[in-house]
ZAMARGU-4260 file (C-alpha; in steps of 0.2 Angstrom, whole numbers, plus 5000, padded with zeros to 4 digits):
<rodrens>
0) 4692/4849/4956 | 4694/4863/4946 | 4706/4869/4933 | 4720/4881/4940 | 4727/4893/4928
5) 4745/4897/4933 | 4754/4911/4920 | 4740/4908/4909 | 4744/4891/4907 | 4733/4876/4915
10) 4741/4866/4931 | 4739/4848/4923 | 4748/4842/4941 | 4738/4830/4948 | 4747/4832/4967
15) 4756/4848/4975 | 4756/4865/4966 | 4769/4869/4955 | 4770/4886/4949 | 4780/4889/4933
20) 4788/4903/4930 | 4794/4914/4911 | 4810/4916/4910 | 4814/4929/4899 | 4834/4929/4891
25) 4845/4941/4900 | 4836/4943/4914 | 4824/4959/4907 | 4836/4972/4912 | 4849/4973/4900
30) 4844/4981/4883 | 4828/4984/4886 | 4816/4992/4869 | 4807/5006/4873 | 4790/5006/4864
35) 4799/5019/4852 | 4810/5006/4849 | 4825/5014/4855 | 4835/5003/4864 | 4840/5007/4883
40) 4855/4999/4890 | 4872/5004/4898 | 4876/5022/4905 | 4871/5040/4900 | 4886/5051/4898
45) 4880/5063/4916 | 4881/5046/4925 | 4895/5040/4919 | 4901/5062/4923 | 4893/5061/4938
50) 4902/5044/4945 | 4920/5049/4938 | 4918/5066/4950 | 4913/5057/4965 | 4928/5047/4963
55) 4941/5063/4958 | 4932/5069/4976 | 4936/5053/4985 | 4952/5054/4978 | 4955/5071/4982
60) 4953/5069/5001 | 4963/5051/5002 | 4978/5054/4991 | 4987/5066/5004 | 4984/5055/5018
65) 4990/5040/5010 | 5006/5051/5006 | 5009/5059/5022 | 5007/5038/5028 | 5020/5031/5014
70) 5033/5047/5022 | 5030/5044/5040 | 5032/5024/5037 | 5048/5029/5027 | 5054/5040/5042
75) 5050/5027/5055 | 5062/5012/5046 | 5076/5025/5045 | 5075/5026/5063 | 5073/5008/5065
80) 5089/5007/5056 | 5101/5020/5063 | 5094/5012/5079 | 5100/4993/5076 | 5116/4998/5066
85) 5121/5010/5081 | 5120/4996/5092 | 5129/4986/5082 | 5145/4996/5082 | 5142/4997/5100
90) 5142/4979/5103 | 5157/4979/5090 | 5165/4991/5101 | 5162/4981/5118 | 5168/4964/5112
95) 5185/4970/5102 | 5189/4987/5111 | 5189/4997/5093 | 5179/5004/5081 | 5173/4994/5064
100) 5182/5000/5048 | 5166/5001/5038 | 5148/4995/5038 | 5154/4979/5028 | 5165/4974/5043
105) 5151/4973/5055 | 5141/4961/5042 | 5158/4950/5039 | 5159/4948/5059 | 5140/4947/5058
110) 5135/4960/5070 | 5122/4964/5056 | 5115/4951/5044 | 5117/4962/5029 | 5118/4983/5028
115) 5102/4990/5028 | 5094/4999/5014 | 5092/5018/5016 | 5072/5021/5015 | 5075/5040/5009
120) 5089/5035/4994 | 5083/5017/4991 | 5102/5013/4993 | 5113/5003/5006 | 5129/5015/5000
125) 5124/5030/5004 | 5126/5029/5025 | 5138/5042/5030 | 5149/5035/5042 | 5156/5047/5056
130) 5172/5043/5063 | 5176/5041/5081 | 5175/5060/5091 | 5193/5056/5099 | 5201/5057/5080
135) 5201/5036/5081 | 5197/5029/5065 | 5184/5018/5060 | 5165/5020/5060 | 5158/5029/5077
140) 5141/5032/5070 | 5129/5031/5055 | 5118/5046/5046 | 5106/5042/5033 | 5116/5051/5017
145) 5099/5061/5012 | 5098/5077/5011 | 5080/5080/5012 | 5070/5087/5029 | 5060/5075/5039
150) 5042/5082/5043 | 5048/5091/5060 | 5060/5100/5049 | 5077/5093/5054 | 5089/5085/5041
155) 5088/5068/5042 | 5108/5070/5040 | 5106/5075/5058 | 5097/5061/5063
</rodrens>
């Protein structure tokens, strides 16, 4: 049998065929030397140009859409919450015939686990509590305390 030169070195094996392979350090990619012996590793500057603009552009077109989401999310949990204190002064209203004092009453008789916070001031004391139509006192309904316009140009006052 003859010799079998594998990467220029001879196969000494005498069963099976085993190939070796040269490793070089890190791989052959990185820091490569030109044979003018500068050395080519990393990024050019246009590439690096080139990237950080594809990224402003991608940024660009996402930023008011993810904006728009975070406003119309904000909107929909203040409806969420006018909707589930509203009800609660109702039930409050059907079981003891009157009207609470204040939010905290409807929390202390746990009609409400605790007084939501405002998604628009980032606060549970700014709800504007409107008394009862009749001149009664106590709280008849809840506004958000904003003074900002939701996206269909009403005051989320009104709401």
């Amino acid at each position: 049998m003859g010799l079998l030169m594998i990467n220029g070195e001879p196969d000494n094996a005498d069963s099976g065929f085993i190939m070796k392979r040269k490793h070089k350090p890190n791989g052959g990619v990185a820091n490569a030397v030109s044979p003018n012996g500068r050395r080519h590793g990393g990024f050019t500057l246009i590439e690096l140009l080139v990237v950080m603009a594809i990224i402003a552009i991608l940024l660009t077109i996402a930023a008011p859409k993810y904006f728009n989401s975070l406003d119309r999310s904000r909107e929909t949990v203040l409806r969420q919450d006018l909707n589930v204190m509203r009800d609660a002064i109702d039930k409050f209203n059907s079981d003891t015939g009157q009207y609470p004092e204040d939010l905290a009453e409807l929390v202390e008789k746990r009609y409400l686990r605790a007084i939501p916070v405002d998604p628009l001031t980032d606060s549970a004391d700014t709800w504007v509590a409107v008394p009862p139509p009749d001149g009664g006192t106590g709280v008849y309904d809840v506004r958000s305390g904003s003074a900002d316009q939701a996206k269909d140009e009403t005051s989320y006052g009104a709401w």
